[in-house]
N, CA, C, O and CB atoms as a CASP TS submission, in Angstrom:
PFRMAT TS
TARGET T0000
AUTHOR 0000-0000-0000
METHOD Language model
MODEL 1
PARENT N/A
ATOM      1  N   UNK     1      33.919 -41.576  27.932  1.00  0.00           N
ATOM      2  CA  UNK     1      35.217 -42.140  27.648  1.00  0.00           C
ATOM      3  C   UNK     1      36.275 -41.549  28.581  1.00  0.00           C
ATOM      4  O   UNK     1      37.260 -42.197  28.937  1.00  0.00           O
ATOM      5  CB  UNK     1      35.592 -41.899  26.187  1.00  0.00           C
ATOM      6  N   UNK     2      36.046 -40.364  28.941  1.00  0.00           N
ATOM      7  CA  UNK     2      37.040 -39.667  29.575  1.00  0.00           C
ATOM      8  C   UNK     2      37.148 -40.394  30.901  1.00  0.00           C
ATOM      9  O   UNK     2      38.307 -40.529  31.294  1.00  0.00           O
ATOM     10  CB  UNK     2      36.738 -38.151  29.683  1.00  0.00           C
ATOM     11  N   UNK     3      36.194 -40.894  31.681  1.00  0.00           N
ATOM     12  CA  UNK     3      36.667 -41.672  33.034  1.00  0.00           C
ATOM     13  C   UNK     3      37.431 -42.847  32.801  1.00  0.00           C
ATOM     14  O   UNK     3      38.513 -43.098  33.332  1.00  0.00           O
ATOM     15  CB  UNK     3      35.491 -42.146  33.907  1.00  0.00           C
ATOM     16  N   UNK     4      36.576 -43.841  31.652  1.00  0.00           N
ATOM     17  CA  UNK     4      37.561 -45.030  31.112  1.00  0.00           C
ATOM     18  C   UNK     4      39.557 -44.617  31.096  1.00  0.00           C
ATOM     19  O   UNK     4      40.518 -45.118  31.680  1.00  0.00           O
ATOM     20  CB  UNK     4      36.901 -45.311  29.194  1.00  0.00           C
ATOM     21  N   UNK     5      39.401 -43.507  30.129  1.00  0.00           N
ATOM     22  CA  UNK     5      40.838 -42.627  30.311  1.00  0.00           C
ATOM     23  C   UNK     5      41.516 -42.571  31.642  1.00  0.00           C
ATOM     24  O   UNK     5      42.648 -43.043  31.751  1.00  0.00           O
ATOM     25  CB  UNK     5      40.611 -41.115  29.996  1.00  0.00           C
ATOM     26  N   UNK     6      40.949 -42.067  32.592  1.00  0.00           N
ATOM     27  CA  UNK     6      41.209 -42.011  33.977  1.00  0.00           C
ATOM     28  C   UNK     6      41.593 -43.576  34.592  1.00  0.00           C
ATOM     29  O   UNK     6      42.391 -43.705  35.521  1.00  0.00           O
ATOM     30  CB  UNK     6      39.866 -41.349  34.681  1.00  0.00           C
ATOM     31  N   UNK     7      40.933 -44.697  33.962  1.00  0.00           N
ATOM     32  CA  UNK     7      41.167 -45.576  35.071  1.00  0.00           C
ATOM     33  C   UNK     7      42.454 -46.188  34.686  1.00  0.00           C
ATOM     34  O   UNK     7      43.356 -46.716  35.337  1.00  0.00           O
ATOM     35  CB  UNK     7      40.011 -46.629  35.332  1.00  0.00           C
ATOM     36  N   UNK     8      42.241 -45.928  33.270  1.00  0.00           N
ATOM     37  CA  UNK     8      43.712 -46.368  32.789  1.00  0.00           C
ATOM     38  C   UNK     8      44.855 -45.785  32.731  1.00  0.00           C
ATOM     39  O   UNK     8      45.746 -46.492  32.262  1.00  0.00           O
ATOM     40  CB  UNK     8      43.751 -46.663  31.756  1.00  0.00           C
ATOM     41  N   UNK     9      45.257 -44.347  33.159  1.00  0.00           N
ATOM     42  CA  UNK     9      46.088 -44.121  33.687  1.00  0.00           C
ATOM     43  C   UNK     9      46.395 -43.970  35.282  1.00  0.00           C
ATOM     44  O   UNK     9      47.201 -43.262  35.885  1.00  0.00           O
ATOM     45  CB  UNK     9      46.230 -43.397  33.091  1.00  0.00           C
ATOM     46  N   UNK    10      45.624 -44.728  35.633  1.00  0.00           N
ATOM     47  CA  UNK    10      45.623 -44.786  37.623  1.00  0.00           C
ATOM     48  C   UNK    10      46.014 -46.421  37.351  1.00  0.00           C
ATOM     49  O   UNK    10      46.688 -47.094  38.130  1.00  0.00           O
ATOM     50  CB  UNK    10      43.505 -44.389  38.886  1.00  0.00           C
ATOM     51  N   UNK    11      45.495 -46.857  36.198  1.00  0.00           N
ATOM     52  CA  UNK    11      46.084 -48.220  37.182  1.00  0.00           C
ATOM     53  C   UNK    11      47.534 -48.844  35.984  1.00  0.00           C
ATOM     54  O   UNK    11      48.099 -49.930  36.117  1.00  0.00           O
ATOM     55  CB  UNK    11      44.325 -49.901  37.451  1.00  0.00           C
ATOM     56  N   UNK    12      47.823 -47.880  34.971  1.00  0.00           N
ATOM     57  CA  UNK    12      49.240 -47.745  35.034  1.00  0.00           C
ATOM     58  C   UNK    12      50.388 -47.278  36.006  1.00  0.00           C
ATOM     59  O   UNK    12      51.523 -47.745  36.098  1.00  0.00           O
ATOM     60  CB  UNK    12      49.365 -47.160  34.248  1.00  0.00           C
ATOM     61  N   UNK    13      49.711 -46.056  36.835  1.00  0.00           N
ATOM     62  CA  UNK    13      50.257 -45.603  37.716  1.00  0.00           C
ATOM     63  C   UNK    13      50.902 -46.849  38.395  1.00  0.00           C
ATOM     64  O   UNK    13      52.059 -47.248  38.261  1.00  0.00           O
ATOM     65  CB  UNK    13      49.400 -44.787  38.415  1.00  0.00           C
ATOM     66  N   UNK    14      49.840 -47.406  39.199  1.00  0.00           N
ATOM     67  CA  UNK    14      50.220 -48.633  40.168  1.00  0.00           C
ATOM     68  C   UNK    14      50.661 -50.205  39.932  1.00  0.00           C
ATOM     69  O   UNK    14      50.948 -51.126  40.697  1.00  0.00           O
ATOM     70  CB  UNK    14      49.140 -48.781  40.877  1.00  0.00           C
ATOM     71  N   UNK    15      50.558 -50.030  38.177  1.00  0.00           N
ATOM     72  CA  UNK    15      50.971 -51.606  37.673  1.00  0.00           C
ATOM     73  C   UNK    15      52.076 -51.690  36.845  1.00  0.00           C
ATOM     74  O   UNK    15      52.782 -52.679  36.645  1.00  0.00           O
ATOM     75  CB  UNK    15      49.871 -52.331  36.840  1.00  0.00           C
ATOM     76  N   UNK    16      52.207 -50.199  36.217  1.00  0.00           N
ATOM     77  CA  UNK    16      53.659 -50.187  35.517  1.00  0.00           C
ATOM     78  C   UNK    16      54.665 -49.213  36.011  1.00  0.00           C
ATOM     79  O   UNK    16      54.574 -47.985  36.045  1.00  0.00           O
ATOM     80  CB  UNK    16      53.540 -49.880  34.035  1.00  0.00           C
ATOM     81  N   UNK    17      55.836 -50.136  36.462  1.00  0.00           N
ATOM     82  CA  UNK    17      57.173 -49.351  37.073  1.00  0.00           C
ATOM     83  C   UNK    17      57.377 -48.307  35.964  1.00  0.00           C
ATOM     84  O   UNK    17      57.096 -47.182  36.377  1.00  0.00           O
ATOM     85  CB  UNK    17      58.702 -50.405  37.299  1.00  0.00           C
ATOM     86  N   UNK    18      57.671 -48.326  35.026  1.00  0.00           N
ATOM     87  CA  UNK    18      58.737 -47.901  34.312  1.00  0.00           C
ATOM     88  C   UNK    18      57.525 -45.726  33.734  1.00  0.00           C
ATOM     89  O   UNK    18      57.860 -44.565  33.500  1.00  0.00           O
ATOM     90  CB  UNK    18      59.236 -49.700  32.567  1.00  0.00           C
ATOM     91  N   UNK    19      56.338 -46.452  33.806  1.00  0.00           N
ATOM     92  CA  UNK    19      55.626 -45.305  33.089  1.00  0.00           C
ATOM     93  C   UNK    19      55.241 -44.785  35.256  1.00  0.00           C
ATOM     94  O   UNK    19      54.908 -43.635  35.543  1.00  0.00           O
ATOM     95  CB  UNK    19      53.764 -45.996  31.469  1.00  0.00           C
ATOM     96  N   UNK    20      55.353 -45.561  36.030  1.00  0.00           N
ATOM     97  CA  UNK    20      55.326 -44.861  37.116  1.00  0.00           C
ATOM     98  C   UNK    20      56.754 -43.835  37.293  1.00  0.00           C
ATOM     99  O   UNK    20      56.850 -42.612  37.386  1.00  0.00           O
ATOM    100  CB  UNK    20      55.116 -45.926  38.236  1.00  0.00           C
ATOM    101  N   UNK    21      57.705 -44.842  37.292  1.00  0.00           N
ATOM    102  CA  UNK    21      59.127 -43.861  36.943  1.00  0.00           C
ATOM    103  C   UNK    21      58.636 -42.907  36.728  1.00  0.00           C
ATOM    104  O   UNK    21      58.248 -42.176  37.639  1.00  0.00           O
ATOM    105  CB  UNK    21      60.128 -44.097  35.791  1.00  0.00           C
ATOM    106  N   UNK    22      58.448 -42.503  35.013  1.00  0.00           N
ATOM    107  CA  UNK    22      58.117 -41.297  34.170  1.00  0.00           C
ATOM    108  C   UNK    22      57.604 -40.438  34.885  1.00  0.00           C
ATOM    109  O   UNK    22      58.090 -39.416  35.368  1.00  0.00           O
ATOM    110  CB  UNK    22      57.282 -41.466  33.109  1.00  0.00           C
ATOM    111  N   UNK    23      56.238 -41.023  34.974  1.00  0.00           N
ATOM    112  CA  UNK    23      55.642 -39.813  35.756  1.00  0.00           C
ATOM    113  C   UNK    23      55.903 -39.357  36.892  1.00  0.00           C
ATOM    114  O   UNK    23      55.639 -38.169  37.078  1.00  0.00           O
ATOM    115  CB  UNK    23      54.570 -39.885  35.928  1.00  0.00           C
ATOM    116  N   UNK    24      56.445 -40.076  37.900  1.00  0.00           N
ATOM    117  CA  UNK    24      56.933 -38.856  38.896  1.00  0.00           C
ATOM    118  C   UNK    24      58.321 -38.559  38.883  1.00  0.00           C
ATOM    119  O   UNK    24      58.762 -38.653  40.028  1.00  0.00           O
ATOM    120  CB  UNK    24      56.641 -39.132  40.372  1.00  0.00           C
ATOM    121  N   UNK    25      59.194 -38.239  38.054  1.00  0.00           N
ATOM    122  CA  UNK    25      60.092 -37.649  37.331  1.00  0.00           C
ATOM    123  C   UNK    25      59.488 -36.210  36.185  1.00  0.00           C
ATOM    124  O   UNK    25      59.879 -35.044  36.239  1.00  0.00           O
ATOM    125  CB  UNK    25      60.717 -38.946  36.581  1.00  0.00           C
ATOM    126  N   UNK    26      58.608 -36.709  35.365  1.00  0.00           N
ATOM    127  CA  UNK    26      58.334 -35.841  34.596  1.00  0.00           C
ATOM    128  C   UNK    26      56.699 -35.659  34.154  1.00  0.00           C
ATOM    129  O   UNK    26      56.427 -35.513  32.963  1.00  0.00           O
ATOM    130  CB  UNK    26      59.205 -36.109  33.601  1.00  0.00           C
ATOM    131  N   UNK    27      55.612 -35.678  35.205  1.00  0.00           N
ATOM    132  CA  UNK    27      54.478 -35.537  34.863  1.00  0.00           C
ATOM    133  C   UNK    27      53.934 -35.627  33.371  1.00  0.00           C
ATOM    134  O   UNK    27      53.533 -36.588  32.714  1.00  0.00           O
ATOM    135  CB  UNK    27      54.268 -34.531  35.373  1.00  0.00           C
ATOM    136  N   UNK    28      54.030 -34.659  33.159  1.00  0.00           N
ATOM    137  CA  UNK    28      53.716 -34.201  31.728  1.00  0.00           C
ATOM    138  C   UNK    28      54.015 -34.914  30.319  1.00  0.00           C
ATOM    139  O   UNK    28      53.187 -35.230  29.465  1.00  0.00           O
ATOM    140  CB  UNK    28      54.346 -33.047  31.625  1.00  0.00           C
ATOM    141  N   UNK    29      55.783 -35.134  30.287  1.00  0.00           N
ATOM    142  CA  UNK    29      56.387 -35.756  29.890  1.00  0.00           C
ATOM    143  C   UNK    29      55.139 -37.366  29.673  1.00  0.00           C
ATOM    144  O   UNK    29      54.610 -37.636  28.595  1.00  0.00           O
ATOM    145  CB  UNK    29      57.699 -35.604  30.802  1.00  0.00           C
ATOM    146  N   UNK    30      54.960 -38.078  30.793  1.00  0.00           N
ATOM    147  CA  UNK    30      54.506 -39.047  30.605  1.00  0.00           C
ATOM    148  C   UNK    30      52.952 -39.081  30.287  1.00  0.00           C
ATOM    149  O   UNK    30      52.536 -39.972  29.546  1.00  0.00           O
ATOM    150  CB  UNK    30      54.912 -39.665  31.538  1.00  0.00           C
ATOM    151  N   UNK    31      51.902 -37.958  30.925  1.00  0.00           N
ATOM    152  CA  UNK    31      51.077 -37.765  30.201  1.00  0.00           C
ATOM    153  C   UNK    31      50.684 -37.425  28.951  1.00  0.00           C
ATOM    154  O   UNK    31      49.773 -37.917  28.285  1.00  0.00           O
ATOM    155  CB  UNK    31      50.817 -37.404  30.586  1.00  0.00           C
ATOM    156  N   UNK    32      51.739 -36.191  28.566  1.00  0.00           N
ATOM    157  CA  UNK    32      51.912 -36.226  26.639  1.00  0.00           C
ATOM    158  C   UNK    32      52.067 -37.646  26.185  1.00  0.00           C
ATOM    159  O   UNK    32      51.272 -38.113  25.370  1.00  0.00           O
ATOM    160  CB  UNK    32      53.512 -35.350  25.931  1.00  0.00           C
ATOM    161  N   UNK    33      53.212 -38.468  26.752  1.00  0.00           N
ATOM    162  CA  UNK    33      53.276 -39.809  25.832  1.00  0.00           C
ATOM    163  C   UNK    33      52.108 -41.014  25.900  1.00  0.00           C
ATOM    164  O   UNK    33      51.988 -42.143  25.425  1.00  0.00           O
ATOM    165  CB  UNK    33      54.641 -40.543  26.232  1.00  0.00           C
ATOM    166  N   UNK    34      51.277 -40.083  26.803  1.00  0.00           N
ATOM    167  CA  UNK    34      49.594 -40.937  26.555  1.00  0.00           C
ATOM    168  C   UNK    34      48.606 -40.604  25.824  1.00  0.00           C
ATOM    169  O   UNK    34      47.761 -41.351  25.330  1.00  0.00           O
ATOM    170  CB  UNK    34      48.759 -41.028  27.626  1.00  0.00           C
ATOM    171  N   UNK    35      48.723 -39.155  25.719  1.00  0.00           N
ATOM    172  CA  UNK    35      47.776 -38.133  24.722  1.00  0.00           C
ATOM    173  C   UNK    35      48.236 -38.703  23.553  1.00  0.00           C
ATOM    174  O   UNK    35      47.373 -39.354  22.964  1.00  0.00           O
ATOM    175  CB  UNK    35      48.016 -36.330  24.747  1.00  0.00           C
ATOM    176  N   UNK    36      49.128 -38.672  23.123  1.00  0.00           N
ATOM    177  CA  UNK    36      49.759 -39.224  21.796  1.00  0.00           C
ATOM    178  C   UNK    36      49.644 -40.129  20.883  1.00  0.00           C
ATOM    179  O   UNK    36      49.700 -40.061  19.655  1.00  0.00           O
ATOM    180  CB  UNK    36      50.586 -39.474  21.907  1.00  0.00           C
ATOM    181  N   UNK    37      49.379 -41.488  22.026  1.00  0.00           N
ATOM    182  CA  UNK    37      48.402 -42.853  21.821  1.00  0.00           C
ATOM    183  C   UNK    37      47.409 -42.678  21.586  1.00  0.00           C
ATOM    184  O   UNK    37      46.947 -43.502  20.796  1.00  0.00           O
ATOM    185  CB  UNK    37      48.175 -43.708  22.721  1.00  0.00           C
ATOM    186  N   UNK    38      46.362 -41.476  22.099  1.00  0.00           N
ATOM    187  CA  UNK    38      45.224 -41.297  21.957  1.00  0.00           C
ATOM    188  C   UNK    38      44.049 -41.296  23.032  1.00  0.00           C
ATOM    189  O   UNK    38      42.852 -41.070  22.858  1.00  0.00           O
ATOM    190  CB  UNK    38      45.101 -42.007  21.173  1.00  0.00           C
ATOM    191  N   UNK    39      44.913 -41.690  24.477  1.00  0.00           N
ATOM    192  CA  UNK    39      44.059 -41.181  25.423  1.00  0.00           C
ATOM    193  C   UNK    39      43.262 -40.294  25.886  1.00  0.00           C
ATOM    194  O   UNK    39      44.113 -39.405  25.842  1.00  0.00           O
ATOM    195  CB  UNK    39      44.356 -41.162  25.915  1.00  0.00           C
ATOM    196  N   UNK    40      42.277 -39.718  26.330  1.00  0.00           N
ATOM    197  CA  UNK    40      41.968 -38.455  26.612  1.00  0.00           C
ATOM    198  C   UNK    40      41.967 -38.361  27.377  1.00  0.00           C
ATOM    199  O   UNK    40      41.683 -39.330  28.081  1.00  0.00           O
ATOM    200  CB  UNK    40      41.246 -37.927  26.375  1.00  0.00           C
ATOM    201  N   UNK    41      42.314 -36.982  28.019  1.00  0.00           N
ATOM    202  CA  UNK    41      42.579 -36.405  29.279  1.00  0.00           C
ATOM    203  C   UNK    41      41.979 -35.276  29.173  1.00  0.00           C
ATOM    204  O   UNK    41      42.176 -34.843  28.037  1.00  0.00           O
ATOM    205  CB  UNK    41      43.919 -36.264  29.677  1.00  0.00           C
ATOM    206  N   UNK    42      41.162 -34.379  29.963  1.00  0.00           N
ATOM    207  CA  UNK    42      41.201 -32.548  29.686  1.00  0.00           C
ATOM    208  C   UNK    42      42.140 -32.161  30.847  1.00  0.00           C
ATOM    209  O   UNK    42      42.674 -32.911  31.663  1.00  0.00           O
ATOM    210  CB  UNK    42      39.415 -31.539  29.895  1.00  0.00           C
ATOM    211  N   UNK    43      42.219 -30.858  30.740  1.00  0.00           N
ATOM    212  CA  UNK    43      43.103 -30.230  31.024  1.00  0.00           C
ATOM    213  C   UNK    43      43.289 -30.068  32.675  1.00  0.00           C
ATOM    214  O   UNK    43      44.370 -29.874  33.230  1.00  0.00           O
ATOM    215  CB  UNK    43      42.927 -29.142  30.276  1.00  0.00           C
ATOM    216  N   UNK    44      41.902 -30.198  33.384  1.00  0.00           N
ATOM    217  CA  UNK    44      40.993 -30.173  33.965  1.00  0.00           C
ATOM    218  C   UNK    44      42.300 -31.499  34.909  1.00  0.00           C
ATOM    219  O   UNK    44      43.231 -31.337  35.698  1.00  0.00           O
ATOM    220  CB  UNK    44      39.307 -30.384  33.100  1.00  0.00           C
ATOM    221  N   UNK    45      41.663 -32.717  34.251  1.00  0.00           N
ATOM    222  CA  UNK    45      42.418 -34.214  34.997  1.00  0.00           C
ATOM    223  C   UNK    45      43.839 -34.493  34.637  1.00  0.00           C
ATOM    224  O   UNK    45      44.376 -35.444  35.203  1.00  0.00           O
ATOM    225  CB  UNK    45      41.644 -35.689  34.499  1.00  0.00           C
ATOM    226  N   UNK    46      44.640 -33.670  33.620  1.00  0.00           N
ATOM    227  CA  UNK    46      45.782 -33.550  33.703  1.00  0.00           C
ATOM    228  C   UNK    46      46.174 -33.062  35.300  1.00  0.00           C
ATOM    229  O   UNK    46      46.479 -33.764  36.264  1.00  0.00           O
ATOM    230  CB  UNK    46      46.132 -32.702  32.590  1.00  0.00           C
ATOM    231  N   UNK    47      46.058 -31.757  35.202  1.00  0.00           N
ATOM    232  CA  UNK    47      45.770 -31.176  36.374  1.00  0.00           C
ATOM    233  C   UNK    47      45.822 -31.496  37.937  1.00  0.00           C
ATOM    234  O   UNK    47      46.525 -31.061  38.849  1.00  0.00           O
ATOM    235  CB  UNK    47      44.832 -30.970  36.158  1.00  0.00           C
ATOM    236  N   UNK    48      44.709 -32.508  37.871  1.00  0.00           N
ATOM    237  CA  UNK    48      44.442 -33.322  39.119  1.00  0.00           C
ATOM    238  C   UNK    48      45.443 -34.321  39.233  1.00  0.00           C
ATOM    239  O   UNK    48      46.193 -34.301  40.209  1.00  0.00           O
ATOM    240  CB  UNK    48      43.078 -33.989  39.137  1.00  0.00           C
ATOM    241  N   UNK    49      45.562 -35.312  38.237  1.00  0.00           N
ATOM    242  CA  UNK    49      46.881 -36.254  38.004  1.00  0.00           C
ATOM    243  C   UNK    49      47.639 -35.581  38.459  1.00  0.00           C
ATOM    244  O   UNK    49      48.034 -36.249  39.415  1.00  0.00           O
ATOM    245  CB  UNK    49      47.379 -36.701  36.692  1.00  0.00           C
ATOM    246  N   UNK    50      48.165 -34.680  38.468  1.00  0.00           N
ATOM    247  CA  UNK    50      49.510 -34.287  38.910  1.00  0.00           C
ATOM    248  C   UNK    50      49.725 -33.616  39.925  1.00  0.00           C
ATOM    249  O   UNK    50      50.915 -33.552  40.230  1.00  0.00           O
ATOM    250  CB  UNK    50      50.098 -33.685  38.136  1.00  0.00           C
ATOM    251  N   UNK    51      48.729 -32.864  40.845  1.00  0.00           N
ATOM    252  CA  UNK    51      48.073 -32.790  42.564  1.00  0.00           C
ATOM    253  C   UNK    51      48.470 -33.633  43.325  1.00  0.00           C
ATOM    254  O   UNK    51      49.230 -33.620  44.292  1.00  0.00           O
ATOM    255  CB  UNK    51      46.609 -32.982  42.825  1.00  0.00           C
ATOM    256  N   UNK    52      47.737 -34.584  42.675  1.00  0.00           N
ATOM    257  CA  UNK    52      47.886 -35.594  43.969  1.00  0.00           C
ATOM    258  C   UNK    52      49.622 -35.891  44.144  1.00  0.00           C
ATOM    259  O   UNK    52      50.530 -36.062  43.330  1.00  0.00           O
ATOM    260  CB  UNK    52      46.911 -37.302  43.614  1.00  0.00           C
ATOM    261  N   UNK    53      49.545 -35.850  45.649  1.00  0.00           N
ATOM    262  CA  UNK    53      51.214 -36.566  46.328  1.00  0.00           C
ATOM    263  C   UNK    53      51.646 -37.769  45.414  1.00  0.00           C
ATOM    264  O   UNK    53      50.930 -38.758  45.255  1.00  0.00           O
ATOM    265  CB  UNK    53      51.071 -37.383  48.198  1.00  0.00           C
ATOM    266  N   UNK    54      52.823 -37.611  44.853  1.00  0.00           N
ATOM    267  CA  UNK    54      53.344 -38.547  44.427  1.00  0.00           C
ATOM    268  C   UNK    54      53.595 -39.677  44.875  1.00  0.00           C
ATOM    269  O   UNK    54      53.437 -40.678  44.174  1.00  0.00           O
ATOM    270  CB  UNK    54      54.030 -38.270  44.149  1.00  0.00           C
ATOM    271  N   UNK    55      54.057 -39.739  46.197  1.00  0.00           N
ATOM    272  CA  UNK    55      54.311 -40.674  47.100  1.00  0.00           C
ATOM    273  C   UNK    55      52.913 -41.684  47.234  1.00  0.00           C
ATOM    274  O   UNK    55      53.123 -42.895  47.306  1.00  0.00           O
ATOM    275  CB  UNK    55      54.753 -39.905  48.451  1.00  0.00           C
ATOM    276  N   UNK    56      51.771 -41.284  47.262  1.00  0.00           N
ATOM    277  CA  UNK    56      50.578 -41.741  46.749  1.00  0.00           C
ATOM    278  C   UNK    56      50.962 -42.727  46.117  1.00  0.00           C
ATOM    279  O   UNK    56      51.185 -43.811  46.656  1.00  0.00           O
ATOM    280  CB  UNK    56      49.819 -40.913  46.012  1.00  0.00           C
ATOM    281  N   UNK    57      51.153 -42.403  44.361  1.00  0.00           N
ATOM    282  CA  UNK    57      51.762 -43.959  43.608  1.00  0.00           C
ATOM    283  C   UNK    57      52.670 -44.632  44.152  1.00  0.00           C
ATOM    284  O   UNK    57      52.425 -45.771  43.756  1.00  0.00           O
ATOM    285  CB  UNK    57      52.405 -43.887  42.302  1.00  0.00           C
ATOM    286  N   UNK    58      53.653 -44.691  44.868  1.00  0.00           N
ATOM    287  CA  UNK    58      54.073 -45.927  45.156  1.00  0.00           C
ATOM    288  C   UNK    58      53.502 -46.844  46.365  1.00  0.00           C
ATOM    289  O   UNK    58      53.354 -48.062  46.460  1.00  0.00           O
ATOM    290  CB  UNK    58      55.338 -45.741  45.301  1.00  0.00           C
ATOM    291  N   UNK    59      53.282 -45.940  47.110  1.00  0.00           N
ATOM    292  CA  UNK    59      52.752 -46.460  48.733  1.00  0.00           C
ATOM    293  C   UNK    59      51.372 -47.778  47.712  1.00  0.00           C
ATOM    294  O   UNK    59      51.463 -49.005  47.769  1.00  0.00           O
ATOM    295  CB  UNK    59      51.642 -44.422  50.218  1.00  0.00           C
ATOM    296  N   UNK    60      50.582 -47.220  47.138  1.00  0.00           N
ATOM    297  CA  UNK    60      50.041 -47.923  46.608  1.00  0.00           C
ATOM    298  C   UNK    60      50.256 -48.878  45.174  1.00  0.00           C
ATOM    299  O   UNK    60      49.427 -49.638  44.674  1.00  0.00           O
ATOM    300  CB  UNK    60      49.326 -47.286  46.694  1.00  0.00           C
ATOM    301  N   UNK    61      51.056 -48.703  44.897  1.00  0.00           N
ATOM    302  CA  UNK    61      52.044 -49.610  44.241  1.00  0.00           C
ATOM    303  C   UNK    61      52.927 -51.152  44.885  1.00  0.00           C
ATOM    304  O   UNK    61      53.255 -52.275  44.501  1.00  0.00           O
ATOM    305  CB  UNK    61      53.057 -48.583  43.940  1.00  0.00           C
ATOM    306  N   UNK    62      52.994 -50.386  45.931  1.00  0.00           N
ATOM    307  CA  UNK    62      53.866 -51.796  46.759  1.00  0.00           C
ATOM    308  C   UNK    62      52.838 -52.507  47.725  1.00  0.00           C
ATOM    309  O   UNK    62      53.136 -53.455  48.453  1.00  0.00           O
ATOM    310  CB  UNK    62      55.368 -51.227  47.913  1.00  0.00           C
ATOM    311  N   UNK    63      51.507 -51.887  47.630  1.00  0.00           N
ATOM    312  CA  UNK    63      49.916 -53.202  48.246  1.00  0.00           C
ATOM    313  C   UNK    63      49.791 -54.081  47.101  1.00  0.00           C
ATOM    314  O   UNK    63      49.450 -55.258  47.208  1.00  0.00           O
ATOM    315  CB  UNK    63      47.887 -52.366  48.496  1.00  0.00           C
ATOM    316  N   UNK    64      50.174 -53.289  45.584  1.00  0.00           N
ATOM    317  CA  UNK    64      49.892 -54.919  44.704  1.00  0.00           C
ATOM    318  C   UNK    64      50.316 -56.374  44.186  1.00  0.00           C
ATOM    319  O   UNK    64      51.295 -56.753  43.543  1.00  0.00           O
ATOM    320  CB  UNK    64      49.756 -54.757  43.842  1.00  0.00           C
ATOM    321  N   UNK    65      49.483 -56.875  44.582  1.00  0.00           N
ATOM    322  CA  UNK    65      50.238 -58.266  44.026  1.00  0.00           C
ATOM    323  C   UNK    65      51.479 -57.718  43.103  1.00  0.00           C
ATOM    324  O   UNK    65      51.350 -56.738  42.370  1.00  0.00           O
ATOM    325  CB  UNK    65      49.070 -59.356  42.961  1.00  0.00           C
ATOM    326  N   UNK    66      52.689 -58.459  43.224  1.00  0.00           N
ATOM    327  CA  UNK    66      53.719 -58.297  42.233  1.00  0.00           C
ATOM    328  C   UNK    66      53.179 -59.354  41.391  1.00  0.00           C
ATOM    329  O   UNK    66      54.014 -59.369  40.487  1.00  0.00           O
ATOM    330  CB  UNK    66      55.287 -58.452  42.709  1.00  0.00           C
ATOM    331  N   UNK    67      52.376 -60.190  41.123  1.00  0.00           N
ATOM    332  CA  UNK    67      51.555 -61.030  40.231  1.00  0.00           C
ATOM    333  C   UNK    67      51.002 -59.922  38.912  1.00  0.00           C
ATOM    334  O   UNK    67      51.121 -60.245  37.730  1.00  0.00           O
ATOM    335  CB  UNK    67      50.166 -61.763  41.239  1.00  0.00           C
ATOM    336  N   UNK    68      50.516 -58.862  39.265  1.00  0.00           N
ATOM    337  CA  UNK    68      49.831 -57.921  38.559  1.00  0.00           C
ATOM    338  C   UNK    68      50.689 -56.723  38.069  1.00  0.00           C
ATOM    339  O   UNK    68      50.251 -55.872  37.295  1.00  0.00           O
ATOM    340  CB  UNK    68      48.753 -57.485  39.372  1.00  0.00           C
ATOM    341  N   UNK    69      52.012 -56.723  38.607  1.00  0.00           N
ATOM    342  CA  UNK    69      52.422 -55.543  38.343  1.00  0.00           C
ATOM    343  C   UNK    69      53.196 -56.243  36.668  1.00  0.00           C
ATOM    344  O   UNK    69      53.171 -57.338  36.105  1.00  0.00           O
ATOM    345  CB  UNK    69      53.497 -54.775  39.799  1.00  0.00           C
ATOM    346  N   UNK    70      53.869 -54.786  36.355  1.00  0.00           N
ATOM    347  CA  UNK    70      54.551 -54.979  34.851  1.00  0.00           C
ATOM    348  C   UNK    70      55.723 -54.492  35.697  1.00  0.00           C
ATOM    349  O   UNK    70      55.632 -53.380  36.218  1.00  0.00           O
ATOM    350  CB  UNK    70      53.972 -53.988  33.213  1.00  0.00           C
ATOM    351  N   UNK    71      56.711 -55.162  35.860  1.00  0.00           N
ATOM    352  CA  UNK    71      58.149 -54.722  36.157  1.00  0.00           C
ATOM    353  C   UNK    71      59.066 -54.105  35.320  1.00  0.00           C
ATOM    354  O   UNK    71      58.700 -54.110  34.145  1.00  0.00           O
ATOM    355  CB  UNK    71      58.791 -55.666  36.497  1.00  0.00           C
ATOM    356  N   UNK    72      60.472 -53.409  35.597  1.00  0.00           N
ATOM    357  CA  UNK    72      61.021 -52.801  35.036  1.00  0.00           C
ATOM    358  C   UNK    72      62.053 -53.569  34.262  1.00  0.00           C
ATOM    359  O   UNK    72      62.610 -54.479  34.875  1.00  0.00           O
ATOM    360  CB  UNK    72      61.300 -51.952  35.747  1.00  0.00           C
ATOM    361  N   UNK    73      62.386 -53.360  33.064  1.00  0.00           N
ATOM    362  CA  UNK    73      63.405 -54.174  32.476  1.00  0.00           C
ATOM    363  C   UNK    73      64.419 -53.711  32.596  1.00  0.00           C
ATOM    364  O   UNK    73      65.487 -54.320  32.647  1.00  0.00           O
ATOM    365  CB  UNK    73      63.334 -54.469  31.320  1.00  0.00           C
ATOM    366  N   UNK    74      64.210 -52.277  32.678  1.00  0.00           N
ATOM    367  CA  UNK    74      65.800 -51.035  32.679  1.00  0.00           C
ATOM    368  C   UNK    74      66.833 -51.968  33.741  1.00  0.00           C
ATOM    369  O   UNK    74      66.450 -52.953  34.372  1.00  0.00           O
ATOM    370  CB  UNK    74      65.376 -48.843  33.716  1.00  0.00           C
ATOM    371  N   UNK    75      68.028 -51.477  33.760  1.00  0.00           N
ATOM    372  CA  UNK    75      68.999 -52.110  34.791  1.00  0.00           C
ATOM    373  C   UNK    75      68.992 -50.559  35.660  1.00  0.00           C
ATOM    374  O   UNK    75      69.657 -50.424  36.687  1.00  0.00           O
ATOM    375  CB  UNK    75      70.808 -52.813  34.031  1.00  0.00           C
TER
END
């Protein structure tokens, strides 16, 4: 289950603005508000999630179809 976990917060990363926001503003912040739901993460891929260059998520954020993405409602 734990990779399933993984794919779904990589491809929130790159499909939702608003939880991409979060997280590279406040890592943690947005990973707690996934643990919470009930995702699993260990401590281990918290960890790694938050290694990698941030700039990472968007560069690959702006290759996806805007068909697929979830846009931001915020103003």
């Amino acid at each position: 289950m734990t990779q399933r976990c993984i794919e779904i917060v990589i491809g929130r990363l790159v499909t939702d603005e608003d939880f991409r926001s979060t997280f590279l503003s406040d890592p943690h912040r947005a990973l707690g508000e996934l643990l919470e739901r009930g995702t699993h993460l260990s401590h281990a891929e918290i960890a790694a999630l938050i290694a990698i260059d941030s700039a990472l998520w968007e560069r690959v954020a702006a290759e996806i179809d805007p068909r697929l993405q979830k846009a931001s409602l915020k103003s």
